[in-house]
VMD Tcl script that builds the backbone (N, CA, C; Angstrom):
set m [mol new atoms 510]
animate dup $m
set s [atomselect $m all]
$s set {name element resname resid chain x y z} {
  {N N UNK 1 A 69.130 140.482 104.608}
  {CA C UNK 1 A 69.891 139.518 105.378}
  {C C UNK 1 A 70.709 138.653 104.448}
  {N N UNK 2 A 72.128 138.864 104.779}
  {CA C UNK 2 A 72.829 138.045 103.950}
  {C C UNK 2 A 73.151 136.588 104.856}
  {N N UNK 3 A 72.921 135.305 104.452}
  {CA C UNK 3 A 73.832 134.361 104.539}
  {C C UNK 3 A 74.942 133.803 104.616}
  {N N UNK 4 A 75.900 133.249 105.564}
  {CA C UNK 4 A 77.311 133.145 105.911}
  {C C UNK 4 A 77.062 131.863 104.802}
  {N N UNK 5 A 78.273 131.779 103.905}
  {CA C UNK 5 A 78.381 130.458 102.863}
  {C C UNK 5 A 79.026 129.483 104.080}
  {N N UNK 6 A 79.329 128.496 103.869}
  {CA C UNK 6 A 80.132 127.659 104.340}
  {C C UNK 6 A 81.000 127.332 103.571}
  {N N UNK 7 A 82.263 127.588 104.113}
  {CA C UNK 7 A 83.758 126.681 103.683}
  {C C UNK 7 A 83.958 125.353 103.422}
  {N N UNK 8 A 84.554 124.923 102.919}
  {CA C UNK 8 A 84.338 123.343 102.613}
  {C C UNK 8 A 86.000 123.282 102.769}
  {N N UNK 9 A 86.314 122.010 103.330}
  {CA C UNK 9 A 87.924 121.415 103.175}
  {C C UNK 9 A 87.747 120.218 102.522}
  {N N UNK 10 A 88.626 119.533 101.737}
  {CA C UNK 10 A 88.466 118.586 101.471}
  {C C UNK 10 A 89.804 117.659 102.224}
  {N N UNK 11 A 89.451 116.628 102.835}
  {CA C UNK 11 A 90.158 115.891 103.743}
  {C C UNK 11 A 91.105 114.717 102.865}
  {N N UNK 12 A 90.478 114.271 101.925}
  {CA C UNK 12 A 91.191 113.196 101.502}
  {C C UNK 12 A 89.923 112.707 100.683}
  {N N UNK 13 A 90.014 111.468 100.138}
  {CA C UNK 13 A 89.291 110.845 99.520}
  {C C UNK 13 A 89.242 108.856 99.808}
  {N N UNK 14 A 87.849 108.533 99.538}
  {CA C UNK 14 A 87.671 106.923 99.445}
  {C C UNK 14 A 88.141 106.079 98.420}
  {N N UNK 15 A 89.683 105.618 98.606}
  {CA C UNK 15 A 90.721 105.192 97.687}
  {C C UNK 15 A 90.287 103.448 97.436}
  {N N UNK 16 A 89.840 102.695 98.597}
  {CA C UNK 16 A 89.621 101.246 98.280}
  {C C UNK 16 A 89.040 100.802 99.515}
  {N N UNK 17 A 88.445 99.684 99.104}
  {CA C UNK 17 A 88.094 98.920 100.388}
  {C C UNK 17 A 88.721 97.874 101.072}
  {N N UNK 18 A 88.989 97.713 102.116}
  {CA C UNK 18 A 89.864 97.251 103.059}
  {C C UNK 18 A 89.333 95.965 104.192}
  {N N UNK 19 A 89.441 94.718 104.326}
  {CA C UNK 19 A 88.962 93.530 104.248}
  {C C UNK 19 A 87.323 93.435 104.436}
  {N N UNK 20 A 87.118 92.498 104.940}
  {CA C UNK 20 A 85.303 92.103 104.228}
  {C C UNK 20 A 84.356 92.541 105.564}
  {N N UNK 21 A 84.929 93.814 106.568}
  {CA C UNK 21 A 83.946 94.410 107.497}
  {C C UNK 21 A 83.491 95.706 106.870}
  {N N UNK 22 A 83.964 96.123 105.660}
  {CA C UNK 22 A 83.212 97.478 105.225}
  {C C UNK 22 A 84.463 98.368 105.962}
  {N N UNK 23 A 85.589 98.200 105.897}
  {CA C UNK 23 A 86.475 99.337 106.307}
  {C C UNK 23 A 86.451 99.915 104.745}
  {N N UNK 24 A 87.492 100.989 104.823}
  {CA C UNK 24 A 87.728 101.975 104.027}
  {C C UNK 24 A 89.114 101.828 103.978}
  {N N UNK 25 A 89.835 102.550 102.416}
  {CA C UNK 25 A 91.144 102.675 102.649}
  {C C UNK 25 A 90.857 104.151 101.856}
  {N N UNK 26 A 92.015 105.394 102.592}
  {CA C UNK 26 A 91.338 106.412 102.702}
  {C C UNK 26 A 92.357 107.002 101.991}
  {N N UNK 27 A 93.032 108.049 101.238}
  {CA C UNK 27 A 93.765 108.652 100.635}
  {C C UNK 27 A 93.801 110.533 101.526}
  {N N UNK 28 A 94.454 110.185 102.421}
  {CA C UNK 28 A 94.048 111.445 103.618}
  {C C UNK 28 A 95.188 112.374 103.007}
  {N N UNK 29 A 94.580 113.750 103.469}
  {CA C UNK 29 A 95.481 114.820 102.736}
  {C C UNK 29 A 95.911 115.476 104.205}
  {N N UNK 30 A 95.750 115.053 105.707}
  {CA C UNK 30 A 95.771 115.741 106.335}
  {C C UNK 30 A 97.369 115.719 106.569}
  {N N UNK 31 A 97.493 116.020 107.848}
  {CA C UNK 31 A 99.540 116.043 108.550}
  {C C UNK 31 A 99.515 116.063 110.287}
  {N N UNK 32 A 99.292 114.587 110.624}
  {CA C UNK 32 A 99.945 113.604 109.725}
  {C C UNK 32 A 98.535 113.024 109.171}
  {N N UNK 33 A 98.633 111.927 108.324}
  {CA C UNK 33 A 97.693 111.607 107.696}
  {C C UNK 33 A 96.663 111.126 108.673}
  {N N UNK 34 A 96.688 110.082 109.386}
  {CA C UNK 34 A 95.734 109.215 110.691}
  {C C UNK 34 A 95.122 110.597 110.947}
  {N N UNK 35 A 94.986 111.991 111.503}
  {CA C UNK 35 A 94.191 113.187 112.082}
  {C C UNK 35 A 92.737 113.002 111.106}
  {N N UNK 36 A 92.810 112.312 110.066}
  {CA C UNK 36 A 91.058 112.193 109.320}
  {C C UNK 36 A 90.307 111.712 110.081}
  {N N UNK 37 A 90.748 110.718 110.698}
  {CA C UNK 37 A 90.063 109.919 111.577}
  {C C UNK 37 A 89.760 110.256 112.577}
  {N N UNK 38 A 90.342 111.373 113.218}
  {CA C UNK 38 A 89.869 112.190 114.562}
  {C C UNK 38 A 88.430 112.867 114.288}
  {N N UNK 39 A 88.038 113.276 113.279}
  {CA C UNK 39 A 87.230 113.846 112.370}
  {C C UNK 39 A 85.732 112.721 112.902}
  {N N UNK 40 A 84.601 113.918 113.981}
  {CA C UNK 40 A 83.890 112.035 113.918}
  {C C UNK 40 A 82.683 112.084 113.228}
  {N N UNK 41 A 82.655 113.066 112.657}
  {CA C UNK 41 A 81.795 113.019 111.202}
  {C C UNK 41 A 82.323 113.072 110.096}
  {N N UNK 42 A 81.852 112.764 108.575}
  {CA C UNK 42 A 82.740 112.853 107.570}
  {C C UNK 42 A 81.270 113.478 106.611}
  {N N UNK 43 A 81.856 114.285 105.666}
  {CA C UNK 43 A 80.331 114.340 104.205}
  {C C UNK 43 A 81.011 113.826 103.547}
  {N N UNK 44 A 80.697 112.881 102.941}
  {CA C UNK 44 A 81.382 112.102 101.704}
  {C C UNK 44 A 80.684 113.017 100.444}
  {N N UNK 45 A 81.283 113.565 99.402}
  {CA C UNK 45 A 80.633 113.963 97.872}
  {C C UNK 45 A 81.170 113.245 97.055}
  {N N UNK 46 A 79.826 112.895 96.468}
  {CA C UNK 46 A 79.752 112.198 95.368}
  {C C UNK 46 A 79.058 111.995 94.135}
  {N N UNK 47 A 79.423 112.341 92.946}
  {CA C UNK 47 A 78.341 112.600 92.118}
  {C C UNK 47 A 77.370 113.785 92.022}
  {N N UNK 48 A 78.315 114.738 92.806}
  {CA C UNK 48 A 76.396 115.938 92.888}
  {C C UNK 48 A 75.914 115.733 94.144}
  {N N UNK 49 A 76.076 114.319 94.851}
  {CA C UNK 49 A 75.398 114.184 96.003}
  {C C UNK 49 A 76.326 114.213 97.666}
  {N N UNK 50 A 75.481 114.392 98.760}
  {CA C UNK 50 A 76.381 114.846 100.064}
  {C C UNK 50 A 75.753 114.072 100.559}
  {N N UNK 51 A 76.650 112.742 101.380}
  {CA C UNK 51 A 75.917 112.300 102.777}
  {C C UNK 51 A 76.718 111.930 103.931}
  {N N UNK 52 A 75.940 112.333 104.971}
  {CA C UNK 52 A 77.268 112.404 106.320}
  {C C UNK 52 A 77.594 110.692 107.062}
  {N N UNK 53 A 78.111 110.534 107.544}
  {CA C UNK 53 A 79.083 109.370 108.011}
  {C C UNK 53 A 79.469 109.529 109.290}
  {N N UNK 54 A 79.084 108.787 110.056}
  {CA C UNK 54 A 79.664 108.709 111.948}
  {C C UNK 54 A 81.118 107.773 111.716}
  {N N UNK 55 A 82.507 108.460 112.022}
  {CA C UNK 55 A 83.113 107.613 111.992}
  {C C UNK 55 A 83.539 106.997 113.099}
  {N N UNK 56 A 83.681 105.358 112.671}
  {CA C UNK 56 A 83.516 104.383 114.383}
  {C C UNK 56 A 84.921 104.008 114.498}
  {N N UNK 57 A 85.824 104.243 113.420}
  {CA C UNK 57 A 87.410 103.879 113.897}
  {C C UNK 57 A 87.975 104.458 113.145}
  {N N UNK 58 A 89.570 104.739 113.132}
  {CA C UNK 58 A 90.195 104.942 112.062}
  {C C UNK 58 A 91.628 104.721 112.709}
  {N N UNK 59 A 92.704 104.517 111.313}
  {CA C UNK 59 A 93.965 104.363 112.281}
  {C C UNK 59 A 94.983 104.353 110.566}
  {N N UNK 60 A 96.482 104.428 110.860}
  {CA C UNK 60 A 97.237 104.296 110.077}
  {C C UNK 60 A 97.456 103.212 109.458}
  {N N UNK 61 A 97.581 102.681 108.369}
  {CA C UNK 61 A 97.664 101.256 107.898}
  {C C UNK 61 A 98.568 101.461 106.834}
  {N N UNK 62 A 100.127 100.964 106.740}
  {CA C UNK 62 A 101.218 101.391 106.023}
  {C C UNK 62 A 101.217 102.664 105.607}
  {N N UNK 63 A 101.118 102.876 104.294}
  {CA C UNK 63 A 101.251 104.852 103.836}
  {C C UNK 63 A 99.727 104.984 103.340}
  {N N UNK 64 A 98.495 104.494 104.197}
  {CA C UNK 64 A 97.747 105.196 104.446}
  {C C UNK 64 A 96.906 105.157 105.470}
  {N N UNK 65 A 95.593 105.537 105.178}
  {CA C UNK 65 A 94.737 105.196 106.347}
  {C C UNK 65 A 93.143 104.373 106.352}
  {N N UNK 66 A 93.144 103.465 107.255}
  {CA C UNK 66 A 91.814 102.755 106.874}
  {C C UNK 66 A 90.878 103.343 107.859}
  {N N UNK 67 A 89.294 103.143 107.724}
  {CA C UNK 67 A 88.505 104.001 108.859}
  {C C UNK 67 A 87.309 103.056 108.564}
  {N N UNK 68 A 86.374 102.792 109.261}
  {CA C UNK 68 A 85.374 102.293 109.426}
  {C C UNK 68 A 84.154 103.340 109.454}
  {N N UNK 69 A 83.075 103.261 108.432}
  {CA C UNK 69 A 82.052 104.174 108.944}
  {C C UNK 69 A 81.067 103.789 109.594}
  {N N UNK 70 A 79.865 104.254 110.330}
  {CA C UNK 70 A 78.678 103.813 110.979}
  {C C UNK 70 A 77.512 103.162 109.907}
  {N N UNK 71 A 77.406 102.358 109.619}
  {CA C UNK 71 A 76.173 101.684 108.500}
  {C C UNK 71 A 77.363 100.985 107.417}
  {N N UNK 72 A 78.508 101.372 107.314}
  {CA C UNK 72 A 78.960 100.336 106.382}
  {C C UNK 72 A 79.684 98.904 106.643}
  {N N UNK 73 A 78.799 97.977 106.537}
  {CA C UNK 73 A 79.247 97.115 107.217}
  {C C UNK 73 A 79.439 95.743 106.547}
  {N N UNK 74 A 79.991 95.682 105.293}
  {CA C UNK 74 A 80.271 94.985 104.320}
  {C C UNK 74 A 81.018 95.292 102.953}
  {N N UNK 75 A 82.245 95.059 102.343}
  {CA C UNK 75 A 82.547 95.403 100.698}
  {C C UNK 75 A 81.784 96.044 99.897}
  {N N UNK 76 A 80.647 95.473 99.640}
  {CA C UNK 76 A 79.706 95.577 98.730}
  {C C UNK 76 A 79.082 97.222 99.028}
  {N N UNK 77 A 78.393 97.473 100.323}
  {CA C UNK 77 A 78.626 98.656 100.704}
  {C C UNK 77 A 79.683 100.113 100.706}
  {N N UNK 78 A 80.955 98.945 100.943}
  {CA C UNK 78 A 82.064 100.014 100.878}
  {C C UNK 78 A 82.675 100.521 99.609}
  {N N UNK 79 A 82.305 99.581 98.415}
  {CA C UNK 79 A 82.398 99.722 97.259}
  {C C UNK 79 A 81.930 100.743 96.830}
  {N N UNK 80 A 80.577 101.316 97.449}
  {CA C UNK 80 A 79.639 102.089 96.524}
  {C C UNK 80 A 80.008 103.550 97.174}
  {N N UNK 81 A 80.975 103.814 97.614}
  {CA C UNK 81 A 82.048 105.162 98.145}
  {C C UNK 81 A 83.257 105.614 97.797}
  {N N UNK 82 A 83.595 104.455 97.028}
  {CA C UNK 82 A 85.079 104.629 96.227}
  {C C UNK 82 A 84.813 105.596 95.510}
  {N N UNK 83 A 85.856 106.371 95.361}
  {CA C UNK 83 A 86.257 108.020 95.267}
  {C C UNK 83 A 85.471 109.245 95.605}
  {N N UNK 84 A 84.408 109.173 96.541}
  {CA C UNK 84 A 84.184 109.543 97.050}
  {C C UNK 84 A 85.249 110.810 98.348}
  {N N UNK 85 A 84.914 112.099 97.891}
  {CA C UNK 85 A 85.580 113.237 98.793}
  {C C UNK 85 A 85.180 113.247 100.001}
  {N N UNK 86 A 85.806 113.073 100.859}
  {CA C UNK 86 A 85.801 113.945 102.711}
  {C C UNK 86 A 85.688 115.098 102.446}
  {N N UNK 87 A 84.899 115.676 103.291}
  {CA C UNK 87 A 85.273 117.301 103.027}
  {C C UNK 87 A 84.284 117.533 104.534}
  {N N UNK 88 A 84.813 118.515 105.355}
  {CA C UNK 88 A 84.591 119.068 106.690}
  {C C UNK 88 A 84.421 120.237 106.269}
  {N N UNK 89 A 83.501 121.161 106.872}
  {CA C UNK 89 A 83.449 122.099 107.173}
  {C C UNK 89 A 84.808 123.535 108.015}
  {N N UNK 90 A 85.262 124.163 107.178}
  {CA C UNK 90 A 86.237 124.962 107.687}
  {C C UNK 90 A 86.216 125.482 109.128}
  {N N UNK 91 A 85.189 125.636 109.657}
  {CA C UNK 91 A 85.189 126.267 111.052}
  {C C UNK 91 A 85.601 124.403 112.232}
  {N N UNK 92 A 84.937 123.596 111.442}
  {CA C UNK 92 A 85.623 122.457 112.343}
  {C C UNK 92 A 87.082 122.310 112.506}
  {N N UNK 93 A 87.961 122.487 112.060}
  {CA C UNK 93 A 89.292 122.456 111.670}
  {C C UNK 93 A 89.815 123.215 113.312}
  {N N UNK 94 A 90.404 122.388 113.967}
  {CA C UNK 94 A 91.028 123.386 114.851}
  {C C UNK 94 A 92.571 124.787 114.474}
  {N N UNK 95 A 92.605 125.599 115.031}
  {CA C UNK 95 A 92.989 126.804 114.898}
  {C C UNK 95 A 94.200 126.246 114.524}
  {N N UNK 96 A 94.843 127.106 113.454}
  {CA C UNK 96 A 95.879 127.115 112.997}
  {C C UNK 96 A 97.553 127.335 114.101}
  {N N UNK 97 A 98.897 126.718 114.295}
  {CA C UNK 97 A 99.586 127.391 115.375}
  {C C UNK 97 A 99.831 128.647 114.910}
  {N N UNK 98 A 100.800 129.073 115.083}
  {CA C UNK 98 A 101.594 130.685 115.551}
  {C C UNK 98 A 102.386 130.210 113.857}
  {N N UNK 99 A 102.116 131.111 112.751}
  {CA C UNK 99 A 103.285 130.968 111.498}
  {C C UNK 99 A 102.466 129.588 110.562}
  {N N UNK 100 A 101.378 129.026 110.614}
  {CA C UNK 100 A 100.656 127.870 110.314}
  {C C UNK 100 A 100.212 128.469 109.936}
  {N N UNK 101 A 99.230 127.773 108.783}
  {CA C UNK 101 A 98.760 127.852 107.816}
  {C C UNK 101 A 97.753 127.365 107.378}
  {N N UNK 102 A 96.047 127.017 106.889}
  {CA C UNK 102 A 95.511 126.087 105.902}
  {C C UNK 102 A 95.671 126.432 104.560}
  {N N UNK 103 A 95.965 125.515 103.790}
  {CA C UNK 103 A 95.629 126.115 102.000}
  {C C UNK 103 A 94.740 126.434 102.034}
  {N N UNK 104 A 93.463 125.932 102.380}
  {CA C UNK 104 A 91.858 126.637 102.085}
  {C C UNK 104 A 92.064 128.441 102.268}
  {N N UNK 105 A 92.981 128.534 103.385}
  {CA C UNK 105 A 92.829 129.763 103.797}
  {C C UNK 105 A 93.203 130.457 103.347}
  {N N UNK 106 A 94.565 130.232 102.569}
  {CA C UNK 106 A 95.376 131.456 101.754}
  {C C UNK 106 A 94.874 131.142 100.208}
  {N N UNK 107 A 94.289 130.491 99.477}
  {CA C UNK 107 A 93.120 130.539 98.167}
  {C C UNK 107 A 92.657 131.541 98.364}
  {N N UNK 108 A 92.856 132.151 97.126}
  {CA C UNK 108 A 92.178 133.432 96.491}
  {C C UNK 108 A 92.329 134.565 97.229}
  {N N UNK 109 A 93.627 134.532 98.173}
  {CA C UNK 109 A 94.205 135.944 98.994}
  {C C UNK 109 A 94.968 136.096 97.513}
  {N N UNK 110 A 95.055 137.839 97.654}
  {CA C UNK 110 A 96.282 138.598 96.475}
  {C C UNK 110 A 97.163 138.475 97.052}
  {N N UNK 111 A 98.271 138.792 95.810}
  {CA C UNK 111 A 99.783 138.569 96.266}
  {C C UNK 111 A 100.446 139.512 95.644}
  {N N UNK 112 A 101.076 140.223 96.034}
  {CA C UNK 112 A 102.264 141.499 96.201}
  {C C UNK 112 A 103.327 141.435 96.761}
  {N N UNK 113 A 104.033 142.335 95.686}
  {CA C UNK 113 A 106.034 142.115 96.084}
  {C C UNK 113 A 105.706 143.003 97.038}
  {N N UNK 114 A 107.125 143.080 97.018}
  {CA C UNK 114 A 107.450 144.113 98.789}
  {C C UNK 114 A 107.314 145.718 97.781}
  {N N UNK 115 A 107.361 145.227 96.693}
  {CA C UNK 115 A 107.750 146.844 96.143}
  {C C UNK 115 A 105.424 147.303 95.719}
  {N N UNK 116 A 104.822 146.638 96.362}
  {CA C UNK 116 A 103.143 146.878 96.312}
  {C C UNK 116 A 102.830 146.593 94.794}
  {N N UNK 117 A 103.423 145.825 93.724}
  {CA C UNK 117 A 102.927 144.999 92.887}
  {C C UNK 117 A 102.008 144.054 93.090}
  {N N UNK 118 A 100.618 143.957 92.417}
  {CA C UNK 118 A 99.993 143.168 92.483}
  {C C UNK 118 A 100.592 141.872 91.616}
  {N N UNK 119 A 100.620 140.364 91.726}
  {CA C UNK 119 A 101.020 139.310 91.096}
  {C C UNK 119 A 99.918 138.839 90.431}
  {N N UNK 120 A 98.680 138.798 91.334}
  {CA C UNK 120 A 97.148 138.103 91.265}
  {C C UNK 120 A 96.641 137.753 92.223}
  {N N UNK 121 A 96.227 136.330 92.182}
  {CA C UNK 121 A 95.241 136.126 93.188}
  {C C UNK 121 A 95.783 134.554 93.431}
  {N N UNK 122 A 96.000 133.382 94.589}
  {CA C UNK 122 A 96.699 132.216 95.274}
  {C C UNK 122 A 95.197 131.040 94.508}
  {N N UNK 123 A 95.329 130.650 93.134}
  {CA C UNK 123 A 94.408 129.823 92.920}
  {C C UNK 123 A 94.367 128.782 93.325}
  {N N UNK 124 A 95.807 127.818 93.947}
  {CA C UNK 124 A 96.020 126.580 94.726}
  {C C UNK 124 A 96.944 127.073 94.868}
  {N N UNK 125 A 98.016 125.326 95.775}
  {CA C UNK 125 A 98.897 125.328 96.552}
  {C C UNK 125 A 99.480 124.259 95.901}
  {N N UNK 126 A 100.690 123.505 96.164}
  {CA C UNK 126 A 101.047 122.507 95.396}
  {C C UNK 126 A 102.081 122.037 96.628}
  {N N UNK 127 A 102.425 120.591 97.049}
  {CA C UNK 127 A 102.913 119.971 98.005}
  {C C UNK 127 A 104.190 119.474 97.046}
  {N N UNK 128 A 105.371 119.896 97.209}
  {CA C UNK 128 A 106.260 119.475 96.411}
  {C C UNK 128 A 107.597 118.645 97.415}
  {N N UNK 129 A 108.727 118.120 97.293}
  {CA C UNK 129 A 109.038 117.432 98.061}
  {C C UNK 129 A 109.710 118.518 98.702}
  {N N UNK 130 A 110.361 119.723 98.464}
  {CA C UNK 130 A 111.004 120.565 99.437}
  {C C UNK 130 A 110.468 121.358 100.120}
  {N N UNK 131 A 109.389 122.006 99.595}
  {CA C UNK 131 A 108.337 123.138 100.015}
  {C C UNK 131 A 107.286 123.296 98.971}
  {N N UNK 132 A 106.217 123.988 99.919}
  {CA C UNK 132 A 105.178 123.717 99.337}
  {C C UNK 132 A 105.084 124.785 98.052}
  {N N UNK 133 A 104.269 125.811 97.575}
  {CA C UNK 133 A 104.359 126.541 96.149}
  {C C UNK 133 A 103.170 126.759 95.995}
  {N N UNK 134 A 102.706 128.441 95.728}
  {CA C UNK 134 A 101.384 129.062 95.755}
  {C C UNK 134 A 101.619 129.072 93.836}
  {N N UNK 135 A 100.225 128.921 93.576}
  {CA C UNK 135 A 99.979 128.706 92.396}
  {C C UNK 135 A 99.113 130.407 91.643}
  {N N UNK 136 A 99.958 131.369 91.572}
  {CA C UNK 136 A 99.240 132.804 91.738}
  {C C UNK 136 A 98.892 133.142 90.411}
  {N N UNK 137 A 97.733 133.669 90.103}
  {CA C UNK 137 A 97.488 134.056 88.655}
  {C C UNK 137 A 96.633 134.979 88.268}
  {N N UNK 138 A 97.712 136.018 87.867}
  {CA C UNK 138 A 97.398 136.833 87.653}
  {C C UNK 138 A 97.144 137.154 85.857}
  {N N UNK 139 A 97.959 138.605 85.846}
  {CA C UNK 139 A 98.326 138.448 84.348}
  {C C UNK 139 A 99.290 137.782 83.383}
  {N N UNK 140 A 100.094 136.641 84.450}
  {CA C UNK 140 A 100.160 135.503 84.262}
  {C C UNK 140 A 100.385 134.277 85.156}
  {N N UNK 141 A 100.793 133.195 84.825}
  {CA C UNK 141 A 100.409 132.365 85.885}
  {C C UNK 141 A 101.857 131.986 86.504}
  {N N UNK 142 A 102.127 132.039 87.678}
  {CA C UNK 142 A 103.158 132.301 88.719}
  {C C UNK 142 A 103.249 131.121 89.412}
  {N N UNK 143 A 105.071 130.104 89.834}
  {CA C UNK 143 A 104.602 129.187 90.736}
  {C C UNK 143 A 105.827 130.028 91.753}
  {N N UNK 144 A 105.469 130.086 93.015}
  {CA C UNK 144 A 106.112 131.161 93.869}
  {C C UNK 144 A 106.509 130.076 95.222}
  {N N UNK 145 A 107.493 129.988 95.629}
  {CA C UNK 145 A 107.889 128.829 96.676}
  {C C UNK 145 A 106.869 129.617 97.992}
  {N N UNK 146 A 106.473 128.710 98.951}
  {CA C UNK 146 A 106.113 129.310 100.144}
  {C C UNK 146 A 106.856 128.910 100.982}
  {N N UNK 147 A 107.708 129.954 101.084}
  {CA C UNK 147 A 108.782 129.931 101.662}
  {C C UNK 147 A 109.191 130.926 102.929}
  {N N UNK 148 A 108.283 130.986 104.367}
  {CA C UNK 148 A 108.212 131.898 105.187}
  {C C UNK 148 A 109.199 132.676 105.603}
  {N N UNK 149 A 109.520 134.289 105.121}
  {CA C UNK 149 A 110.625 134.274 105.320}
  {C C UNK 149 A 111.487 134.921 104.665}
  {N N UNK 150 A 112.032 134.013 103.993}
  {CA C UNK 150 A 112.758 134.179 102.746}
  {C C UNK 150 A 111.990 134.554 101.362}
  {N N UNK 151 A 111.037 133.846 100.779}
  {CA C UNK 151 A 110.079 134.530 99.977}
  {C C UNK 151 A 108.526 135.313 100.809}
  {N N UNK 152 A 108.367 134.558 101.380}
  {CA C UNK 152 A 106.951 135.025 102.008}
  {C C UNK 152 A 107.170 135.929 103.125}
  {N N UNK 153 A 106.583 137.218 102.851}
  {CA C UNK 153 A 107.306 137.959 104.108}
  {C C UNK 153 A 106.386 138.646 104.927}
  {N N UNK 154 A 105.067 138.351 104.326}
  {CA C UNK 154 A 103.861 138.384 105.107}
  {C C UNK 154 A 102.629 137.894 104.606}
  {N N UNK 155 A 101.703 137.280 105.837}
  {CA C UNK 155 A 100.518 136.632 105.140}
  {C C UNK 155 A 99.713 137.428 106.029}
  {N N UNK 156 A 98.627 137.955 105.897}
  {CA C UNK 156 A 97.777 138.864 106.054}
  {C C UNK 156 A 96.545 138.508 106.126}
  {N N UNK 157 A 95.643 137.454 106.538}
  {CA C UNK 157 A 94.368 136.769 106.552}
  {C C UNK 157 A 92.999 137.271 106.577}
  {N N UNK 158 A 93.594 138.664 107.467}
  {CA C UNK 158 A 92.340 139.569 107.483}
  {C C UNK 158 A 92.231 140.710 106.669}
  {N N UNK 159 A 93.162 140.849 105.969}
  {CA C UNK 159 A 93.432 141.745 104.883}
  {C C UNK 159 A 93.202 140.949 103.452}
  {N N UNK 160 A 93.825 139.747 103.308}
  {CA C UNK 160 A 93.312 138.870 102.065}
  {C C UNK 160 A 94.688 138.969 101.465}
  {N N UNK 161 A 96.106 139.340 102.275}
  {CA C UNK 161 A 97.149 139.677 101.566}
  {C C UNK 161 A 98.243 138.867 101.892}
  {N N UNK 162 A 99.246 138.739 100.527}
  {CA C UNK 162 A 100.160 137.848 100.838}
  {C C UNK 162 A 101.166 138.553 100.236}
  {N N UNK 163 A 102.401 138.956 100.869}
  {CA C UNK 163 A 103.522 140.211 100.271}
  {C C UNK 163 A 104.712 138.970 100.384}
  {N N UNK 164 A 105.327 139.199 98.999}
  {CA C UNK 164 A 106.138 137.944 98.721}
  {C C UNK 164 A 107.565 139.228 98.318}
  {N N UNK 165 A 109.030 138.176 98.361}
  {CA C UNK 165 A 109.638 138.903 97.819}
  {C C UNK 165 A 110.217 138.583 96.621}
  {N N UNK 166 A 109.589 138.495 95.272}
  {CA C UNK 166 A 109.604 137.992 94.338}
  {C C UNK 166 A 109.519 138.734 92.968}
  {N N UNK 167 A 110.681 138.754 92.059}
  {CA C UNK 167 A 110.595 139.666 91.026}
  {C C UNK 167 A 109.034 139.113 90.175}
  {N N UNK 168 A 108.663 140.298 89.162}
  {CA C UNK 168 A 107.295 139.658 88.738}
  {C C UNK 168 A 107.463 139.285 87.456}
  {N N UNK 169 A 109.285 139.403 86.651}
  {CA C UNK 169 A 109.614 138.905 85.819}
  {C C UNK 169 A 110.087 137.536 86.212}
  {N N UNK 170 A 109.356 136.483 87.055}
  {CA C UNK 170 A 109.928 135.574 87.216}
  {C C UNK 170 A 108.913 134.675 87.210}
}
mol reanalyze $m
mol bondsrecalc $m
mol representation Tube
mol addrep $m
């Protein structure tokens, strides 16, 4: 009997604390950012260690987001979470749309030109201001626009494949 692993996302992280009720100021990686807070559990990691969190509010607060957890109910408390990771479980994540995407999901799919060159394997993703950029590395290390379409001309999820149209001298 084999064991299903669990996926891990990481949501954002515990950036500062936010006036003297034990809020949070949150460094959210989601789109748009405030969706962490829909989230009504959180595992915070920290140090080696995992502990879960009921969250009792959350909301946008300039360019980020503050959230309140269940038991933290003072600075001094909220202090002891700073940089502390979010991270959800992948199957919580609701379904991707039609042409959407998670990074978790396309990590460590291969990548091939149209001509069935292997490139390597999608070790990250990188958020750049025009488009985003698979980080592929193979027999060497590749930054490839993700660019649906025009470079990306198929993503393949159940195959583990990503067919780009991209010279491999590039």
């Amino acid at each position: 009997m084999s064991a299903t692993l669990k996926k891990w996302v990481t949501l954002g992280r515990i950036s500062g604390v936010f006036g003297v009720k034990g809020w949070l100021k949150v460094q959210s990686y989601t789109e748009p950012r405030d969706n962490i807070a829909r989230f009504g559990v959180w595992t915070l990691r920290s140090n080696g260690a995992e502990r879960l969190f009921e969250v009792e509010d959350g909301q946008g607060h300039g360019g980020s987001v503050i959230a309140k957890l269940r038991g933290i109910d003072d600075p001094d408390r909220a202090r002891e979470l700073l940089g502390a990771e979010i991270v959800v479980e992948r199957e919580r994540l609701p379904e991707a749309g039609a042409g959407e995407f998670y990074w978790t999901d396309l990590e460590g799919l291969e990548v091939r030109t149209t001509a069935g060159l292997s490139l390597g394997r999608v070790e990250q993703l990188l958020a750049t201001g025009a488009n985003d950029v698979l980080v592929v590395r193979g027999t060497a290390e590749r930054l490839i626009p993700f660019i649906v379409g025009q470079v990306v001309k198929q993503v393949d999820l159940a195959a583990g494949l990503i067919v780009v149209d991209w010279s491999p001298d590039d």
